[in-house]
N, CA, C and O atoms as a CHARMM CRD file, in Angstrom:
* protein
*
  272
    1    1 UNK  N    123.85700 109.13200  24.73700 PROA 1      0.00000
    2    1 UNK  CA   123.27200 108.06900  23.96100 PROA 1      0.00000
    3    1 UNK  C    122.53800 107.13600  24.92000 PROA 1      0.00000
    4    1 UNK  O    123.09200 106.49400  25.81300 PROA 1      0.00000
    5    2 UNK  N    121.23800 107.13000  24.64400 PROA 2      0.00000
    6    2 UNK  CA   120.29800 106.03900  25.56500 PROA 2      0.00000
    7    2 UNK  C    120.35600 104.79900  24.67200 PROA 2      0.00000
    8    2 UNK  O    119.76800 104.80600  23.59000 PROA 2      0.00000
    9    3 UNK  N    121.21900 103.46900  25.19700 PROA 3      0.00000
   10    3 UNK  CA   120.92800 102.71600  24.67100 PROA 3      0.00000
   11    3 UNK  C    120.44400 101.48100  25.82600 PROA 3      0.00000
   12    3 UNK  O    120.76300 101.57900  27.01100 PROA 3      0.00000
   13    4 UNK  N    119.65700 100.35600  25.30800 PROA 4      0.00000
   14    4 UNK  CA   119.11200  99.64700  26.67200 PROA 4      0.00000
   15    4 UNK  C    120.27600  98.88500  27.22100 PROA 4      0.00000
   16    4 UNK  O    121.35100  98.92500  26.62300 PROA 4      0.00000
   17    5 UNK  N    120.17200  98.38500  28.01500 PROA 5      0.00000
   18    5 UNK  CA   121.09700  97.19400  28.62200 PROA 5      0.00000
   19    5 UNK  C    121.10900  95.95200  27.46900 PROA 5      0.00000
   20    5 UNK  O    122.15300  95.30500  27.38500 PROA 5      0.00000
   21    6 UNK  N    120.24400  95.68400  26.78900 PROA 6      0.00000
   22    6 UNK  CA   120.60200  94.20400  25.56200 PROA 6      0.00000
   23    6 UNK  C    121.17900  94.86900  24.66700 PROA 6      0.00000
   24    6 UNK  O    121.73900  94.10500  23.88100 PROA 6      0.00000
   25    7 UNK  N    121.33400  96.13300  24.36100 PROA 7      0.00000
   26    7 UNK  CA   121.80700  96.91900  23.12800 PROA 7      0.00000
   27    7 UNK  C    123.29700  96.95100  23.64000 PROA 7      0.00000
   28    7 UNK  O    124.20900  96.69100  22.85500 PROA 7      0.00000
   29    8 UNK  N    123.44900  97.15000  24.45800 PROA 8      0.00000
   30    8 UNK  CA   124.70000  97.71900  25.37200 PROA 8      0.00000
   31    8 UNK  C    125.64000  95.81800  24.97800 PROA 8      0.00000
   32    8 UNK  O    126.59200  95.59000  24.23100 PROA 8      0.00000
   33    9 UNK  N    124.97000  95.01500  25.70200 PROA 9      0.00000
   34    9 UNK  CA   125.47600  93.83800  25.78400 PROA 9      0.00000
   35    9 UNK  C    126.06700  93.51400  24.51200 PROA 9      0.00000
   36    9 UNK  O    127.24800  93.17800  24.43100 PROA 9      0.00000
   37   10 UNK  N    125.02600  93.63100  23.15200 PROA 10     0.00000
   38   10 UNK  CA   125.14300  92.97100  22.16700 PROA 10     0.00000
   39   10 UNK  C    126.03200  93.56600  21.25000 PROA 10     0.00000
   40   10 UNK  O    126.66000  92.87800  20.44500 PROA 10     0.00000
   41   11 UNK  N    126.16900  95.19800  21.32800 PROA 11     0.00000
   42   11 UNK  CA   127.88500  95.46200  21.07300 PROA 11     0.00000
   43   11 UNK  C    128.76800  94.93700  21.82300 PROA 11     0.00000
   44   11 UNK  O    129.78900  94.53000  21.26900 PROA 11     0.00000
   45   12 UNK  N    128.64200  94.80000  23.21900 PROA 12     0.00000
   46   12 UNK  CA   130.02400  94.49700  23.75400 PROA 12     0.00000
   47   12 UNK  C    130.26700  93.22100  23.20000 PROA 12     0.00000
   48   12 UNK  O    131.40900  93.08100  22.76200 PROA 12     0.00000
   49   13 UNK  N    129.39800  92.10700  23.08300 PROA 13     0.00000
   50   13 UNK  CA   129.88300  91.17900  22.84000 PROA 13     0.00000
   51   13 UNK  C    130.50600  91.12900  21.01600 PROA 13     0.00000
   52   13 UNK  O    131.62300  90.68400  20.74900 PROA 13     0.00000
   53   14 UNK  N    129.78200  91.53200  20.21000 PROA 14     0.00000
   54   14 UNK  CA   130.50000  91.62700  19.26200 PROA 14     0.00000
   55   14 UNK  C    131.69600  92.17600  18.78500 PROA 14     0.00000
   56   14 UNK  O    132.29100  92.01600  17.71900 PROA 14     0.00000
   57   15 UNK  N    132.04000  93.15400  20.21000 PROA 15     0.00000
   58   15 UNK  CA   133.28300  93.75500  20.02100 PROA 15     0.00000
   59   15 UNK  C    134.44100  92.68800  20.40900 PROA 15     0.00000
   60   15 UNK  O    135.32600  92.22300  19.69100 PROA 15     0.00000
   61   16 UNK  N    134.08200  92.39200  22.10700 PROA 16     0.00000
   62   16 UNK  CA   133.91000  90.90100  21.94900 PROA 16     0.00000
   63   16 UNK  C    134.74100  89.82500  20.70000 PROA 16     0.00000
   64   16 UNK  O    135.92700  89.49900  20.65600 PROA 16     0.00000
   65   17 UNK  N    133.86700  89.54400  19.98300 PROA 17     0.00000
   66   17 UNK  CA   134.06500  88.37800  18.70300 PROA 17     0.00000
   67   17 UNK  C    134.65200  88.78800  18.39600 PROA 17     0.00000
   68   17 UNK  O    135.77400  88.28600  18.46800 PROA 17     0.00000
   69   18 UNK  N    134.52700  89.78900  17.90500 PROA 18     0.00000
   70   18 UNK  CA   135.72100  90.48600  16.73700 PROA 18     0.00000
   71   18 UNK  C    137.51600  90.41100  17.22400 PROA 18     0.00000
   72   18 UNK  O    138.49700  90.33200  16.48500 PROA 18     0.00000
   73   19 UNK  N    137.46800  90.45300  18.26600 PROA 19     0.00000
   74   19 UNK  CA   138.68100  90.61600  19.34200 PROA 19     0.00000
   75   19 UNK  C    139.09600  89.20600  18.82500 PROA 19     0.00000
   76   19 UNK  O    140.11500  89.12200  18.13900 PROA 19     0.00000
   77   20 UNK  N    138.24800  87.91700  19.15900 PROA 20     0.00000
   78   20 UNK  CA   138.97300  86.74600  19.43200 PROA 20     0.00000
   79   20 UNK  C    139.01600  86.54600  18.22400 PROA 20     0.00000
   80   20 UNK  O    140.19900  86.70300  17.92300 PROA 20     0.00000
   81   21 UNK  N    138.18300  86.17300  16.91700 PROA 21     0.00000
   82   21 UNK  CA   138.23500  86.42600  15.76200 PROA 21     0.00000
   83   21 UNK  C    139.99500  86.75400  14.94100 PROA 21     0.00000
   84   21 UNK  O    140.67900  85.92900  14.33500 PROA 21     0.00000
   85   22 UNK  N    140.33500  88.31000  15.23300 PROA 22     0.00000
   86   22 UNK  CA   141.13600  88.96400  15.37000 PROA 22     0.00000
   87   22 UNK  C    142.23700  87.83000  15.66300 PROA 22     0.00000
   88   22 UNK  O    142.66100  87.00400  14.85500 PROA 22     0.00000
   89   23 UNK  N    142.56100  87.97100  16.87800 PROA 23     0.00000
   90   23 UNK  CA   143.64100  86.98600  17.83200 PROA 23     0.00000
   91   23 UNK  C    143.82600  85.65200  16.92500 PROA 23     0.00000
   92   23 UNK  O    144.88600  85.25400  16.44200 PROA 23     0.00000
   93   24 UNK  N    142.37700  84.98000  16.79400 PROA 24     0.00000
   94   24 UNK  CA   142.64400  84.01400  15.92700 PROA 24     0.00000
   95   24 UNK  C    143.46500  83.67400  14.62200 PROA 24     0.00000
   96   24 UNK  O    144.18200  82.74200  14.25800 PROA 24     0.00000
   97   25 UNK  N    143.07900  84.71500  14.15900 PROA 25     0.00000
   98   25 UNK  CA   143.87300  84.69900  12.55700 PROA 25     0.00000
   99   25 UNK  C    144.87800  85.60600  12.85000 PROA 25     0.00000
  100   25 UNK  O    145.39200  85.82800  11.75400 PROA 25     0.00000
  101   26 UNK  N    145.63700  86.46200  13.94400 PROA 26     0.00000
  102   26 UNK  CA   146.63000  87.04900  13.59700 PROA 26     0.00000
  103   26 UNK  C    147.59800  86.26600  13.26200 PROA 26     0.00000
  104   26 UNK  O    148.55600  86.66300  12.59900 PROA 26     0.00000
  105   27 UNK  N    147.43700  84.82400  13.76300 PROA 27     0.00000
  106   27 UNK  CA   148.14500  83.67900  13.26600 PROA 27     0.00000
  107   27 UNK  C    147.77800  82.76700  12.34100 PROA 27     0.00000
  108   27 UNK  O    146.94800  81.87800  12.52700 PROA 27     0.00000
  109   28 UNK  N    148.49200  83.00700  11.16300 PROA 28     0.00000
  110   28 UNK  CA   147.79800  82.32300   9.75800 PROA 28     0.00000
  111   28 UNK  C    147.41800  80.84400  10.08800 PROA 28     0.00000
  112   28 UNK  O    148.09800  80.04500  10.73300 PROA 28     0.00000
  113   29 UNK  N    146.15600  80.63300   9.49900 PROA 29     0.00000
  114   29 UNK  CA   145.70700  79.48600   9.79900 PROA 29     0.00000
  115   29 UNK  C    146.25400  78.91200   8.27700 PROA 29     0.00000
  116   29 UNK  O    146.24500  79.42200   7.15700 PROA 29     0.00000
  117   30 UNK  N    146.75400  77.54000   8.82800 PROA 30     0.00000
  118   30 UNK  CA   147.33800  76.57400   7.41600 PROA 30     0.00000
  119   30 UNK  C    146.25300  75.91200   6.38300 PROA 30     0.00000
  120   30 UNK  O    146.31800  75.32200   5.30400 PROA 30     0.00000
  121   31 UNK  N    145.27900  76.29900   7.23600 PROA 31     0.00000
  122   31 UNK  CA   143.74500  75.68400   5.65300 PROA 31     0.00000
  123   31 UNK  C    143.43000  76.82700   5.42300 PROA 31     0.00000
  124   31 UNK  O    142.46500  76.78800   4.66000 PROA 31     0.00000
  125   32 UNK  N    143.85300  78.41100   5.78400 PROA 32     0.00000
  126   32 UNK  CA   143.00200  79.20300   4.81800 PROA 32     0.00000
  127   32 UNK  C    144.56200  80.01100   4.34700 PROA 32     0.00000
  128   32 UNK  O    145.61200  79.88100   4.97700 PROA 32     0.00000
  129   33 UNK  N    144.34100  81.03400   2.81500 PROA 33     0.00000
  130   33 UNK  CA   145.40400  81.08300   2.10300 PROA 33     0.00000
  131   33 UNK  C    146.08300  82.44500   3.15800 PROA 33     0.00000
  132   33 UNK  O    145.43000  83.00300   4.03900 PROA 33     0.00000
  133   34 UNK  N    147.13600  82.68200   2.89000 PROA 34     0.00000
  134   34 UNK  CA   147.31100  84.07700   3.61000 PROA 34     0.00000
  135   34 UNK  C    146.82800  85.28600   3.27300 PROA 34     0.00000
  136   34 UNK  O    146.62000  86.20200   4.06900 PROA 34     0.00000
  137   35 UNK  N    146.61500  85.31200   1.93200 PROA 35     0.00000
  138   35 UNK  CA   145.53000  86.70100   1.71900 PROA 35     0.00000
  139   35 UNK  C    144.31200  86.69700   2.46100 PROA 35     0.00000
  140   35 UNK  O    144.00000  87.72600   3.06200 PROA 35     0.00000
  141   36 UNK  N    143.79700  85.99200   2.49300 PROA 36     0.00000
  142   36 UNK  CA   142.62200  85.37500   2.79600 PROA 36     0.00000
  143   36 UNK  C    142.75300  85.74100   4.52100 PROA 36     0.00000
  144   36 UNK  O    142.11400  86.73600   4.86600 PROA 36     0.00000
  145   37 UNK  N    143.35900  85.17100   5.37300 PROA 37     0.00000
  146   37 UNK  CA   143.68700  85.52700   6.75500 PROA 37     0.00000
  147   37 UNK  C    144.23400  86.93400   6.79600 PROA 37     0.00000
  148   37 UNK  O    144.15200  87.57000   7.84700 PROA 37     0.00000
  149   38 UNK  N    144.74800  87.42500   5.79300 PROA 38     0.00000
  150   38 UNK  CA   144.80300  89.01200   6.59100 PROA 38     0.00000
  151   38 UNK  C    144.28200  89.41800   6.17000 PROA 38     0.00000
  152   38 UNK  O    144.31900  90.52600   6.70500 PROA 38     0.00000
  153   39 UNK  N    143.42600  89.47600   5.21100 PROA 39     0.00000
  154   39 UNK  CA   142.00300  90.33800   5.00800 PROA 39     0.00000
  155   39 UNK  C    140.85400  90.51900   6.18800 PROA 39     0.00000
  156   39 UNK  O    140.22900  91.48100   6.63600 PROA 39     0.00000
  157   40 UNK  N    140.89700  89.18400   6.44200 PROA 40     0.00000
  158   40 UNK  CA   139.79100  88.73700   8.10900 PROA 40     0.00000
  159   40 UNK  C    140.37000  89.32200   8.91600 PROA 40     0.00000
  160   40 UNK  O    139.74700  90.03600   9.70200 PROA 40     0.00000
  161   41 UNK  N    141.65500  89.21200   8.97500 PROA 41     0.00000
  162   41 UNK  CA   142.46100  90.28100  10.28000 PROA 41     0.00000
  163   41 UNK  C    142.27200  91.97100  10.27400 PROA 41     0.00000
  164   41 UNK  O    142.06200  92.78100  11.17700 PROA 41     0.00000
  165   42 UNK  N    142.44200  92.08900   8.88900 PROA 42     0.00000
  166   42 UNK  CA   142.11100  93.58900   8.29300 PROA 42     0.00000
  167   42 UNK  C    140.83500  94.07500   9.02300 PROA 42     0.00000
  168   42 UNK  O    140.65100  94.99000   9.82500 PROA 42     0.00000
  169   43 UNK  N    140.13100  93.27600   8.54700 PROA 43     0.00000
  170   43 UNK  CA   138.58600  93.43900   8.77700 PROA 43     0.00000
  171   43 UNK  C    138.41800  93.62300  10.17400 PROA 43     0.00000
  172   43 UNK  O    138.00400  94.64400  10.72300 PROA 43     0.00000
  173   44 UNK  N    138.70000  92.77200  10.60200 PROA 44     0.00000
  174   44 UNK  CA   138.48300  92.51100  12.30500 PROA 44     0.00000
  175   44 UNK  C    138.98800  94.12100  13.10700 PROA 44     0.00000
  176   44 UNK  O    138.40900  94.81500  13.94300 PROA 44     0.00000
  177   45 UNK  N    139.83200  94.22200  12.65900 PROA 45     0.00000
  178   45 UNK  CA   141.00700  95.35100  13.52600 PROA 45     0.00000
  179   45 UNK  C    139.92800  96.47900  13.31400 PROA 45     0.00000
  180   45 UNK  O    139.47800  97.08700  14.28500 PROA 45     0.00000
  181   46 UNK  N    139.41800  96.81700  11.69300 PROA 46     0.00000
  182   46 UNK  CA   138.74000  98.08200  11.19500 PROA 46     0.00000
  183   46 UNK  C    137.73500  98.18500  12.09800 PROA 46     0.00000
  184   46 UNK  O    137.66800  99.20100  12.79000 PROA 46     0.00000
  185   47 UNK  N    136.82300  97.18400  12.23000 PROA 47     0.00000
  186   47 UNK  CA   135.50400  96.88500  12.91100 PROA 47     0.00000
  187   47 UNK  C    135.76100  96.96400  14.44600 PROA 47     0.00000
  188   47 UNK  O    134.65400  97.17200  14.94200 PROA 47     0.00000
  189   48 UNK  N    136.51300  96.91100  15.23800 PROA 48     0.00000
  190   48 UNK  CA   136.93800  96.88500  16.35100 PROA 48     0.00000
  191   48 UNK  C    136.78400  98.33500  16.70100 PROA 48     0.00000
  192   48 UNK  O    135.94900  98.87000  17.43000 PROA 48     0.00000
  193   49 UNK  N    137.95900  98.94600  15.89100 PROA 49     0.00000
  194   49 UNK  CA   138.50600 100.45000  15.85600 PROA 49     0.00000
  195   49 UNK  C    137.03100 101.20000  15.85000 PROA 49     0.00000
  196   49 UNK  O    136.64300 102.09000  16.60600 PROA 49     0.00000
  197   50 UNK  N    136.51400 100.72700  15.04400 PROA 50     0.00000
  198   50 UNK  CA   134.93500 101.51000  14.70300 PROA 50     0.00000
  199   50 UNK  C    134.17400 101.52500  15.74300 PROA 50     0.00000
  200   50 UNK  O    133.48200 102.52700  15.92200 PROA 50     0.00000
  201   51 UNK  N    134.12700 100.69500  16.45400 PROA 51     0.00000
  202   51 UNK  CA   133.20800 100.35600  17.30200 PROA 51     0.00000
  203   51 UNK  C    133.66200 100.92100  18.49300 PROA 51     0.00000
  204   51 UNK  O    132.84500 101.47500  19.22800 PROA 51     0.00000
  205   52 UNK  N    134.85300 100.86300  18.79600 PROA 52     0.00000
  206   52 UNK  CA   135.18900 101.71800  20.03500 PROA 52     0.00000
  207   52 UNK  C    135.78900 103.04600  19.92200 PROA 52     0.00000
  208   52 UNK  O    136.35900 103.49600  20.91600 PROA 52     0.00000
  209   53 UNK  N    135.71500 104.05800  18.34700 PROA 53     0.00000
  210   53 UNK  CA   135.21800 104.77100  18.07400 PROA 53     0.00000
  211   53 UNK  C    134.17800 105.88800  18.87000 PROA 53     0.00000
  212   53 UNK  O    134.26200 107.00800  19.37600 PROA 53     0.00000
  213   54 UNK  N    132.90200 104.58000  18.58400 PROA 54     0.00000
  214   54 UNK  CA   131.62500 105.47800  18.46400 PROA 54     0.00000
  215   54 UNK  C    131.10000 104.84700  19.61100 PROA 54     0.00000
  216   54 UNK  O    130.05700 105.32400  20.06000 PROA 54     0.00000
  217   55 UNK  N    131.55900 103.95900  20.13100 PROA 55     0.00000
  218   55 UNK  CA   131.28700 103.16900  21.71800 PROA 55     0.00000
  219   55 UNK  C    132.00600 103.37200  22.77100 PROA 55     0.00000
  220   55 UNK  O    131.79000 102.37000  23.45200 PROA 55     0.00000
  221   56 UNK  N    133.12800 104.40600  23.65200 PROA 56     0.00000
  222   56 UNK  CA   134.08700 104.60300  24.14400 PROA 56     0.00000
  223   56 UNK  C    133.55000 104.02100  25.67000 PROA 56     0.00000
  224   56 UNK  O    134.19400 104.28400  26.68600 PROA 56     0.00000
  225   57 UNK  N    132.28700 103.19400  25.71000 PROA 57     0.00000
  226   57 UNK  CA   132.25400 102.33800  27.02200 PROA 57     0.00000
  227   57 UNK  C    132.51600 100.99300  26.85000 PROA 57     0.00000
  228   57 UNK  O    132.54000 100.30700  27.87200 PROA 57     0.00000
  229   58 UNK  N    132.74400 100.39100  25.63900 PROA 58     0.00000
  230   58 UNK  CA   133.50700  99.35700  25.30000 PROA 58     0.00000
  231   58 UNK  C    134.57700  98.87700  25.55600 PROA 58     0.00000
  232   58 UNK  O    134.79100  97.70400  25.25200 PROA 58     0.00000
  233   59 UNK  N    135.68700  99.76200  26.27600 PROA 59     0.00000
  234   59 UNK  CA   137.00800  99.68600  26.48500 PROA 59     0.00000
  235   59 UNK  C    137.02100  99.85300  28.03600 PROA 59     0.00000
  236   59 UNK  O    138.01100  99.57700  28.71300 PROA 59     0.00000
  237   60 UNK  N    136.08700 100.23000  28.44600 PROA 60     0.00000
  238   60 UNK  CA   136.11800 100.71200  29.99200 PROA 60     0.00000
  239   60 UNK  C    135.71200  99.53100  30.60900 PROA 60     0.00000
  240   60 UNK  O    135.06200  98.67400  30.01100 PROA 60     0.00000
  241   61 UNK  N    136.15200  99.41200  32.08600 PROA 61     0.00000
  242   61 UNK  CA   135.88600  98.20900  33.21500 PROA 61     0.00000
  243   61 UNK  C    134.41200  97.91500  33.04900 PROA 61     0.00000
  244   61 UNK  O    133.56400  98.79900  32.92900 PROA 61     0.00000
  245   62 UNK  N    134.24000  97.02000  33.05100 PROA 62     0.00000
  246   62 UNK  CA   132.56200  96.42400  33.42200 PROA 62     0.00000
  247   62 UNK  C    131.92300  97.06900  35.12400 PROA 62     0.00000
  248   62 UNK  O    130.93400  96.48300  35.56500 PROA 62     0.00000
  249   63 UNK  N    132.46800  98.12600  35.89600 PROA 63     0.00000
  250   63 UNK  CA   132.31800  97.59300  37.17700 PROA 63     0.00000
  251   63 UNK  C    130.91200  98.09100  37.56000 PROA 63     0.00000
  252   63 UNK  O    130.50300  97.92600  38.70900 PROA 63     0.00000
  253   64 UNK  N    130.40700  98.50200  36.92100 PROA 64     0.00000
  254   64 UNK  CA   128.55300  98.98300  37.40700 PROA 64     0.00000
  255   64 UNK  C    127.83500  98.94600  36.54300 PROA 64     0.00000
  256   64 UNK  O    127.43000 100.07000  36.24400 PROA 64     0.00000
  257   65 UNK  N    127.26700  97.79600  35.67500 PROA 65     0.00000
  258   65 UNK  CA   126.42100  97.41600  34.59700 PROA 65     0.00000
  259   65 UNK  C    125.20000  98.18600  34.91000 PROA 65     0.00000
  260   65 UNK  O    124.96300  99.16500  34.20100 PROA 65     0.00000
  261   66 UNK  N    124.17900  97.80500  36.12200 PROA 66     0.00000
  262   66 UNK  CA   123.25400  98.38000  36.60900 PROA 66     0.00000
  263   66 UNK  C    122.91400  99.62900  36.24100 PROA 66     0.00000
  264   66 UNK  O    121.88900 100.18700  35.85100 PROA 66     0.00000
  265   67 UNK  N    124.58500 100.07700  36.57000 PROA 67     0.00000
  266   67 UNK  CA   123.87100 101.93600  36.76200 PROA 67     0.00000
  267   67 UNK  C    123.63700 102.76600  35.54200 PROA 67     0.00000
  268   67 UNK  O    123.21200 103.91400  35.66500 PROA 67     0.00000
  269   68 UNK  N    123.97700 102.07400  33.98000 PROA 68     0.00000
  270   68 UNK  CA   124.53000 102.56000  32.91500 PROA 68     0.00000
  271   68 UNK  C    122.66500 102.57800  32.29000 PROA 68     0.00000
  272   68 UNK  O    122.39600 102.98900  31.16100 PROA 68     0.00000
């Protein structure tokens, strides 16, 4: 898969969000209802899974951006 270096970035970082996102609400927040927070958690986890799926350099060390 040829993807550029901003393509590359802009999954990682959304994988990224999704992560802290995730983290965030695994702990129910007291202004939103609890269905409501584990649905976003639901969501988060699915979208994660997906992404490093079909992205398996998402999970790997950052250590040679350059060479990719």
């Amino acid at each position: 898969m040829n993807l550029t270096s901003n393509q590359r970035d802009a999954i990682r970082n959304a994988r990224l969000d999704l992560c802290a996102v995730k983290k965030e609400y695994d702990n129910i927040d007291e202004s939103m209802g609890a269905l409501e927070s584990s649905e976003l958690a639901i969501a988060c986890r699915d979208s994660i899974a997906e992404l490093e799926k079909e992205f398996p350099f998402l999970t790997e060390e950052d250590t040679d951006e350059h060479s990719r």
